[in-house]
N, C-alpha and C positions, 0 to 999 in steps of 0.2 A: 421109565425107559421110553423113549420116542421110536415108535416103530416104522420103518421106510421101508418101501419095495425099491429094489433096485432093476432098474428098467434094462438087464441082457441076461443073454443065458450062454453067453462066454467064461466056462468053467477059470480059466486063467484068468480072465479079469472079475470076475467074483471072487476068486482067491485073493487077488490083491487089494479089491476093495476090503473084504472081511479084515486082513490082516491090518492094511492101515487104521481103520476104522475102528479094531477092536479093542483097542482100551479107552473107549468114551462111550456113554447110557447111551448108545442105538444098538436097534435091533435091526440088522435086518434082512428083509426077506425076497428071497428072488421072484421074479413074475413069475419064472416056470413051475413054482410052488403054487402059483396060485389058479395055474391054468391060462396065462396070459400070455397069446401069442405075441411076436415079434412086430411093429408095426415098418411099414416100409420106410427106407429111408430115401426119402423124395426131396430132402431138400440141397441146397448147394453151398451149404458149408458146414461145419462143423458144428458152430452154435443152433444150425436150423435142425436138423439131424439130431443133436442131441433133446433140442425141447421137445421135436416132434416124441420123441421115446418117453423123456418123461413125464408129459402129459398122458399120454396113453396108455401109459403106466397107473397113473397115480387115479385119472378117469373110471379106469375099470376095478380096483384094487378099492378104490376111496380112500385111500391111505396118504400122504407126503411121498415124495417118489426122487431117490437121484436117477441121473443117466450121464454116460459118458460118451464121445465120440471122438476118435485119434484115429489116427494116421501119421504116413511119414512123406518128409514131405522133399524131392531132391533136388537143389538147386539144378543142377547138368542138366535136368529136363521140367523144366521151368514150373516147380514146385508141386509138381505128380510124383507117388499118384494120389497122395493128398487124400480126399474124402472118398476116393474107391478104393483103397490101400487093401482092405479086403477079398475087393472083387478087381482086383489089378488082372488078374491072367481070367478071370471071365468070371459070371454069375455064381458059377460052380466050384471054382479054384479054391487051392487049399493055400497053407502055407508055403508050401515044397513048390507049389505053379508058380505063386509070386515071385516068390524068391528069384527060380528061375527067370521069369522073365526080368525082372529088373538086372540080375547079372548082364543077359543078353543086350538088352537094352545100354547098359554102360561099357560094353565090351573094349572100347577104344578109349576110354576115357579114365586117366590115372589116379592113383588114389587120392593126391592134392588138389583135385577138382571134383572131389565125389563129395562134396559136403551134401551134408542135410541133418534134418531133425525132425521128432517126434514132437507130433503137437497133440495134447490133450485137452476138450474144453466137458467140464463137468457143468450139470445143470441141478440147482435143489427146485422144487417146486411144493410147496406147504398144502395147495390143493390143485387141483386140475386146471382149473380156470384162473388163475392167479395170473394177472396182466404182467409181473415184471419179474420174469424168475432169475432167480440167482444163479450166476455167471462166474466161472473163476477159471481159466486157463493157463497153460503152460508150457513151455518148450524144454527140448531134451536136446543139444548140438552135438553132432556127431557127425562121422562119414561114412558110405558104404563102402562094405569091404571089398578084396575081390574076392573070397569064398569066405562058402559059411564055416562058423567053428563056433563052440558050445553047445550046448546041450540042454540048457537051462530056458529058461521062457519062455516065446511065441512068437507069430509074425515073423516081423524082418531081423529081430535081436537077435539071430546066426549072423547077419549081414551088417549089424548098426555099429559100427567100430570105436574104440570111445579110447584118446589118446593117452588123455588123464593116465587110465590105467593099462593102456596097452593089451588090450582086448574087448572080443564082442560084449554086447549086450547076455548074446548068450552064456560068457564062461560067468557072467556076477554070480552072487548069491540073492536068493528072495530079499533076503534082509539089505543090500548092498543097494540092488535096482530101488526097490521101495524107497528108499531115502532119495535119491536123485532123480528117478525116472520120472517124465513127464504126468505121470497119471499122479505119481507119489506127490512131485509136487504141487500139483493141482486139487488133490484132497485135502494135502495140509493145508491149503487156503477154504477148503469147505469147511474144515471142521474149528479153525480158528472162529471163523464167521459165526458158525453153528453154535457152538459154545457161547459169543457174546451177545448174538442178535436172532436167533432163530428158532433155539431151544426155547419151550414154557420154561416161566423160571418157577 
């Protein structure tokens, strides 16, 4: 079994990784198991942000390490808030600040113009210093809603409106999001990979 630390300590995205992830030979283990603080994220995109993690990850662990980095990202305000989606309503903000302020923020603006998407870029990195880590991103199209409804997920998923099925992110099911959601799609391209080029054979 290939054991990997996964570079967050976001209860809901360690859920979703464990669950995609678990029926293939990994193990694996979260940094906060191991005592590994958060490293900052300083860089200015997505891909920069996610290596900085799982290097820093994989450095102090010694171990292969993924990391992920998403956000959402809204057309109407020219593709914010993107790599702060987290810290949208300040350093401190939770989900419910966000949320809020993006509502506020689109207050005039109808729901045929509220597009956006969720973008996910995942990083594999075999060791720390490894010059060209593996790269596999995704998108989730959607629009924001004007209030939130369900119950289910994180983030902006009370707000991410998905027409397909004529409801949030938040009313899916674990199993429902996982298959389409930007993260879901973005592992299954990790683990394809992993499986033919990555794994010891």
């Amino acid at each position: 079994m290939s054991r990997i630390v996964l570079a967050s300590n976001n209860i809901y995205k360690i859920r979703e990784f464990e669950e995609i992830l678990s029926s293939e030979d990994i193990e694996l283990v979260t940094q906060s198991k191991l005592n590994i603080q958060e490293v900052d994220e300083t860089g200015l995109s997505f891909t920069e942000n996610a290596i900085l993690k799982a290097r820093n990850a994989s450095l102090l662990a010694k171990l292969p390490s993924i990391a992920d980095d998403s956000g959402i990202e809204v057309d109407a305000l020219s593709g914010r808030p993107g790599i702060y989606s987290a810290r949208y309503a300040g350093e401190d903000s939770n989900d419910k600040a966000n949320n809020k302020l993006l509502l506020e923020e689109l207050i005039d603006i109808p729901l045929e113009r509220r597009t956006a998407r969720y973008h996910c870029t995942i990083v594999f990195l075999p060791f720390h210093d490894h010059p060209v880590p593996s790269i596999y991103s995704a998108n989730w199209e959607g629009f924001i809603g004007l209030e939130e409804k369900g119950d289910n997920g994180f983030g902006y998923d009370p707000l991410f409106f998905l027409p397909k099925f004529n409801c949030t992110a938040a009313q899916l099911s674990e199993m429902q999001k996982n298959d389409i959601s930007h993260r879901g799609k973005a592992l299954k391209l990790f683990k394809n990979d992993f499986l033919l080029k990555v794994r010891p054979k």
